[in-house]
N, C-alpha and C positions, 0 to 999 in steps of 0.2 A: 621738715618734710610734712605737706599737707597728710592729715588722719583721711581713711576712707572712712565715705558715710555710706548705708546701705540707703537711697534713694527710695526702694519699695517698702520700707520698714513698715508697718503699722504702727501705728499711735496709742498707746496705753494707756486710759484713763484715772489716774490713784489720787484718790480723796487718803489727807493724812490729815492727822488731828495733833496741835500744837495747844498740850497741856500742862499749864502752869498750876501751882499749888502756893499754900498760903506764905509760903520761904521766898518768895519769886523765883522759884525753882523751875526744870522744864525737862517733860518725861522723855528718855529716847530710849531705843530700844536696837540692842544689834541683829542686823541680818545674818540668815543662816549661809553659813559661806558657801552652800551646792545652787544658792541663789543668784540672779543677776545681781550684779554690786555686793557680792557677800563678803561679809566678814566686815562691814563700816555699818558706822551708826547710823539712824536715821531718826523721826520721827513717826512713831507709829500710825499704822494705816491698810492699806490696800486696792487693790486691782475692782473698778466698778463691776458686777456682773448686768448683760441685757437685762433690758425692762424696770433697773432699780435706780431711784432720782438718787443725787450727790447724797440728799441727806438719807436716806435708809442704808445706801453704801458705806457712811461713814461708822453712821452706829451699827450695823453689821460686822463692821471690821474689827471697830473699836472692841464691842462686847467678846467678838472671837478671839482676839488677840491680848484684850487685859481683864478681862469678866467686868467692863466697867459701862455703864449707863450714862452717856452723856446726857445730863440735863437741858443745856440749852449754849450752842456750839455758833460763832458768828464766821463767816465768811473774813479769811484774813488775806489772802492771797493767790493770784494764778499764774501758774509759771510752764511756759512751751521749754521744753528742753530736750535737745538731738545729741544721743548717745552715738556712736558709732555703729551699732547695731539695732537699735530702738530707738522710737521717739516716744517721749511721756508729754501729756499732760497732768502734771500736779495740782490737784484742786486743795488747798491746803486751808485749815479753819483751826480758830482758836477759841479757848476756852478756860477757864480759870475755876476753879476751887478748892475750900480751904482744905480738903482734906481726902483729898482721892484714895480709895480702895482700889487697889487693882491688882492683880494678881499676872506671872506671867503663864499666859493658858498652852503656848504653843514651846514652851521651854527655851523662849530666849533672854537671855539677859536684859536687863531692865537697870537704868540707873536715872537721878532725878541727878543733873547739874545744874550750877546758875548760868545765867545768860551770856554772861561774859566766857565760860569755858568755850561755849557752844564752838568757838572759832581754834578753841585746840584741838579738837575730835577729827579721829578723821570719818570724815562725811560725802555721800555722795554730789558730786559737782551741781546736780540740781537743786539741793538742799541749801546750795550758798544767798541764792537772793531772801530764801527764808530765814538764816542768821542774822541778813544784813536788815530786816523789817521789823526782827526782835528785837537787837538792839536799836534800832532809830524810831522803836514807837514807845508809847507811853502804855503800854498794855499791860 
């Protein structure tokens, strides 16, 4: 049986930051289950606000969500994805160093895996072309 799509949805903008460490480790972090998609993993991030380019949206989300200061964050991936009741665009970016501080500021769970779990987690359906880019790149 076809899923209904809500047709009028609006388009969510979420810049997320795919952060590796000096292990080839990769930070995700679980949403809060009163959340859309709560209670699965993701890659940390969030919702653009007006008037703010990818990148101040990113390190705004970043610093809110892990007290962490992206250094210098490259463009990894854009992905259109249609929920049943939303449509996202993921603006997703990655970054690597040896030894990230981060704290969780908003009290969710926090765990560093390697690349290869990434595909046992359970994760939200949009996050899947971002596993399949982690593993098939040399990052």
């Amino acid at each position: 049986m076809p899923r209904k799509v809500d047709i009028t949805a609006q388009t969510i903008h979420v810049l997320a930051l795919v952060l590796e460490n000096h292990q080839g480790e990769i930070l995700i972090s679980k949403r809060a289950n009163n959340k859309h998609q709560g209670g699965l993993w993701e890659f940390p991030g969030g919702k653009a606000e007006k008037g703010e380019s990818r990148q101040q949206t990113l390190k705004r989300e970043i610093k809110e969500e892990l007290d962490y200061n992206i250094k210098e964050a490259q463009p990894f991936i854009l992905i259109k994805h249609q929920y049943p009741d939303c449509h996202i665009t993921l603006d997703v970016w990655y970054t690597k160093d040896n030894n990230p501080q981060i704290k969780a500021n908003e009290n969710q769970p926090l765990k560093w895996v390697k690349k290869t779990q990434l595909t046992e987690i359970n994760m939200p359906a949009a996050d899947k072309p971002i596993i399949e880019k982690i593993l098939s790149s040399n990052t």
